[in-house]
C-alpha positions as CSV (number, residue, x, y, z in Angstrom):
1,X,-55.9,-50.7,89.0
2,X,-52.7,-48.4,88.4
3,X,-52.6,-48.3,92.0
4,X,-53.2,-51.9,92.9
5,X,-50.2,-52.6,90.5
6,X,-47.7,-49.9,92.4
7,X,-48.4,-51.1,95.8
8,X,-48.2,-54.7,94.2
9,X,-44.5,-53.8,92.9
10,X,-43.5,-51.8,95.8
11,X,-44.2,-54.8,98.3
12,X,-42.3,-57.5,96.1
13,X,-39.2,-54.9,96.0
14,X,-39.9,-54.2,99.8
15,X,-39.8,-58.9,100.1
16,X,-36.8,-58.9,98.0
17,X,-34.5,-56.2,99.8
18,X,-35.6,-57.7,103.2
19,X,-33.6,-61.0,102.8
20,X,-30.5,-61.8,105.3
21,X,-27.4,-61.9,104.3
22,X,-25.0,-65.2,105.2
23,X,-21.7,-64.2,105.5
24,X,-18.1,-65.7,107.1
25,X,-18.4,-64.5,110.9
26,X,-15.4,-66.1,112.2
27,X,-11.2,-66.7,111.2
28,X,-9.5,-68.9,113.3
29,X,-6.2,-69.6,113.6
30,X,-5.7,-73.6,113.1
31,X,-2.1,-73.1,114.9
32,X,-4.1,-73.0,118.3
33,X,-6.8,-75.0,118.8
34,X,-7.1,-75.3,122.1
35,X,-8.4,-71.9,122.3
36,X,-12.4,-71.2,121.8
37,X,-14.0,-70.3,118.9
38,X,-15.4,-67.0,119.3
39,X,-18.3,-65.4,117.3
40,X,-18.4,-62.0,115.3
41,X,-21.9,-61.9,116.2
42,X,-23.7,-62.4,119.7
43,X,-20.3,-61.6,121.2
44,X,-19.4,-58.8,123.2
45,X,-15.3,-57.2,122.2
46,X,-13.8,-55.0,124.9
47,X,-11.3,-52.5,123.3
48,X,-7.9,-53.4,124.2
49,X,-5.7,-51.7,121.2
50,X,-6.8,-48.0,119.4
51,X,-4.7,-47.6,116.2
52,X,-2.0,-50.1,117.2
53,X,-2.0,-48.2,121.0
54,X,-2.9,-50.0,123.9
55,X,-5.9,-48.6,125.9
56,X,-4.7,-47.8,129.3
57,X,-8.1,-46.0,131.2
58,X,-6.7,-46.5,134.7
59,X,-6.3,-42.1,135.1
60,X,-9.8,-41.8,133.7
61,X,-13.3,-42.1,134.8
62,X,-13.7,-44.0,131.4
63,X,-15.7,-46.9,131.2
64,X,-13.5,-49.7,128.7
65,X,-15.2,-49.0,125.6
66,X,-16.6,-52.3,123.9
67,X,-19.0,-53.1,120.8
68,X,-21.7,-55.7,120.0
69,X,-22.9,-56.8,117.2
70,X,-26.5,-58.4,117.2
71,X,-27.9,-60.7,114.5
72,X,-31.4,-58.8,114.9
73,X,-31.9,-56.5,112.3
74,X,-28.2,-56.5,112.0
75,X,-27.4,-53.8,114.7
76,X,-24.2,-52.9,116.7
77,X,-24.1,-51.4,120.1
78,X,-21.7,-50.5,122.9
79,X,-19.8,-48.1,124.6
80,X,-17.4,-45.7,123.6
81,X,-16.1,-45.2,127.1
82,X,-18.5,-42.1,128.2
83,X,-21.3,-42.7,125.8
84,X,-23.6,-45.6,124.5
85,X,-23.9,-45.7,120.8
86,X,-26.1,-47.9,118.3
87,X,-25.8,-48.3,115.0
88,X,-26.2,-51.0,112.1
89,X,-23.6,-53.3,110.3
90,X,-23.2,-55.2,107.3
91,X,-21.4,-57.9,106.9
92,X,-20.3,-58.8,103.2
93,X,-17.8,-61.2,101.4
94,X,-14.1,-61.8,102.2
95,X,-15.0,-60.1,105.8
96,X,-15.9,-57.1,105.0
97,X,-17.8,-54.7,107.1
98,X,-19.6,-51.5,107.4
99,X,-20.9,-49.7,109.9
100,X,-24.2,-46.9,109.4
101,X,-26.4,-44.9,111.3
102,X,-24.3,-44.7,114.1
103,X,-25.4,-42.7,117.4
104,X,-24.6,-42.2,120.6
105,X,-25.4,-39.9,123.4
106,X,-23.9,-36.6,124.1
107,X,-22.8,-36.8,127.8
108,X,-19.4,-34.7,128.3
109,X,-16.8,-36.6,129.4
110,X,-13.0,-36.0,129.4
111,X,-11.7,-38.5,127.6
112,X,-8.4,-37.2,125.8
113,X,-10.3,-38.2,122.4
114,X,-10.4,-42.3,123.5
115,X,-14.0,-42.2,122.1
116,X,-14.0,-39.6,119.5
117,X,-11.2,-41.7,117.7
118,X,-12.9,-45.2,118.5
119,X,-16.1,-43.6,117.2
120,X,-14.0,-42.6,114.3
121,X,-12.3,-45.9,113.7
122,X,-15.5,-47.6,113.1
123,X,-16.7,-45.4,110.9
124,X,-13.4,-46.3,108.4
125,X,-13.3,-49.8,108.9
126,X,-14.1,-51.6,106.0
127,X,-13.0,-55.5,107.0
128,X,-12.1,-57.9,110.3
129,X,-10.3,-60.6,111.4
130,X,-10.6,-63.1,113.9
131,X,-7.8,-64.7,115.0
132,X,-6.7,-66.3,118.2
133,X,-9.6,-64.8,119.5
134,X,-8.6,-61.1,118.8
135,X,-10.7,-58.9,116.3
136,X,-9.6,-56.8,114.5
137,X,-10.8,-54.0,112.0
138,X,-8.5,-52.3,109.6
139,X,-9.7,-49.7,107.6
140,X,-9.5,-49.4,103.0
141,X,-5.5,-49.3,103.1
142,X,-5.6,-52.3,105.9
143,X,-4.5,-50.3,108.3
144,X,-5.4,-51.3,112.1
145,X,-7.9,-49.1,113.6
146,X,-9.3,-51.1,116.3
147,X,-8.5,-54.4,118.1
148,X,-10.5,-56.5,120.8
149,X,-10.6,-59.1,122.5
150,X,-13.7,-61.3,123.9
151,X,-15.7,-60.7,127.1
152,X,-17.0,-63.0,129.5
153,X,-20.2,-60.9,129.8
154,X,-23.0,-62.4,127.4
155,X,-26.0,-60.2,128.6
């Protein structure tokens, strides 16, 4: 019986922590509305500024790193500019966001650090914005880490 009870406990906890979360996925800017929504989720963000730097990877054998975020079992993915990564995300109130359990392959590359310190960046960030169809992740102290803009690629 003692058993029967356990397992019955353990698979109401299990039901209870496997609910989805709702939260905000977009910010727009109501000054421009001729431009297109786009969606945290589903969408795929090319890199285009690294700690307030633009990314300029016409020397390098780089591929322009990106991320996705996918609203099956809440996981990211992308490219870091040498290596794909995965990982998971959660999205909570007042946009924040975390990022866990991220990996990525180990293929050498030289990048000048590009892909260490994205890698990095989305490790710190703790909330995003959307606006005028730029995200943007800025880490405890608000700082930007990352910013992208929307590809046309939806595969």
């Amino acid at each position: 019986m003692k058993y029967v009870l356990g397992l019955s406990l353990f698979f109401c906890l299990f039901l209870f922590n496997c609910k989805t979360q709702d939260a905000p996925q977009k910010q727009t800017d109501t000054s421009s509305p001729s431009k297109t929504d786009v969606q945290l989720v589903g969408s795929k963000w090319v890199l285009i500024k690294l700690n307030g730097d633009v990314v300029n990877l016409s020397n390098t054998e780089l591929e322009q790193p990106f991320i996705r975020l996918t609203s099956k079992d809440n996981g990211v993915g992308g490219n870091g500019g040498c290596n794909p990564f995965g990982g998971t995300f959660k999205l909570k109130a007042n946009q924040t966001i975390a990022f866990s359990e991220m990996l990525a392959t180990m293929r050498y590359c030289d990048d000048n650090g590009i892909e260490s310190v994205f890698m990095g960046n989305l490790r710190k960030a703790v909330s995003y914005t959307i606006i005028d169809n730029e995200l943007t992740f800025k880490d405890e102290n608000g700082y930007v880490l990352s910013t992208f803009e929307p590809a046309d690629d939806k595969k």
